[in-house]
C-alpha positions, -999 to 999 in steps of 0.1 A, spaced: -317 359 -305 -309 394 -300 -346 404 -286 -348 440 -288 -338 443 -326 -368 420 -329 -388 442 -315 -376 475 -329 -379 462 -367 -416 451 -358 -425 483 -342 -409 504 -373 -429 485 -396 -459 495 -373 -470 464 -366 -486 449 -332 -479 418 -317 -511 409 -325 -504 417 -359 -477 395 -360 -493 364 -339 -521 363 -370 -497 367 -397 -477 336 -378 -510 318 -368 -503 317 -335 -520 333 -302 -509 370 -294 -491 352 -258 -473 328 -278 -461 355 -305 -455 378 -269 -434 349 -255 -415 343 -285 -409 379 -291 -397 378 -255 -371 353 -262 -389 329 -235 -396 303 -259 -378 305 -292 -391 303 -332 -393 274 -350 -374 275 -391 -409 282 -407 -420 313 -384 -385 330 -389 -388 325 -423 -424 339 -423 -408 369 -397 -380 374 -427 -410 379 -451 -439 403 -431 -407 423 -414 -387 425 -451 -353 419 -436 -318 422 -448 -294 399 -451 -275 416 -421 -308 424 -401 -314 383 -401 -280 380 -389 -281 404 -360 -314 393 -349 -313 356 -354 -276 349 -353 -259 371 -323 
């Protein structure tokens, strides 16, 4: 998971990471540690991560994929 795209198309949107951790339903370490590539995302919180961040086909594929 290429980390830093992650976090750049969160922050663009202008979201927190607490922002993101509710909209996931998970706790704001959790969504941190995730975001962090310590622990990864399960199928259902990428796809919700596809849906709140409103990614391309290609932005899926270089965050996700690479």
């Amino acid at each position: 998971m290429n980390v830093q795209k992650l976090k750049g198309a969160r922050v663009a949107k202008g979201y927190t990471q607490e922002h993101m951790a509710e909209k996931l339903d998970i706790s704001t370490k959790t969504y941190n540690r995730k975001e962090l590539g310590i622990v990864e995302f399960n199928r259902r919180e990428i796809a919700k991560l596809v849906e709140i961040l409103d990614l391309t086909t290609e932005e899926i594929s270089e965050i996700f994929l690479i």
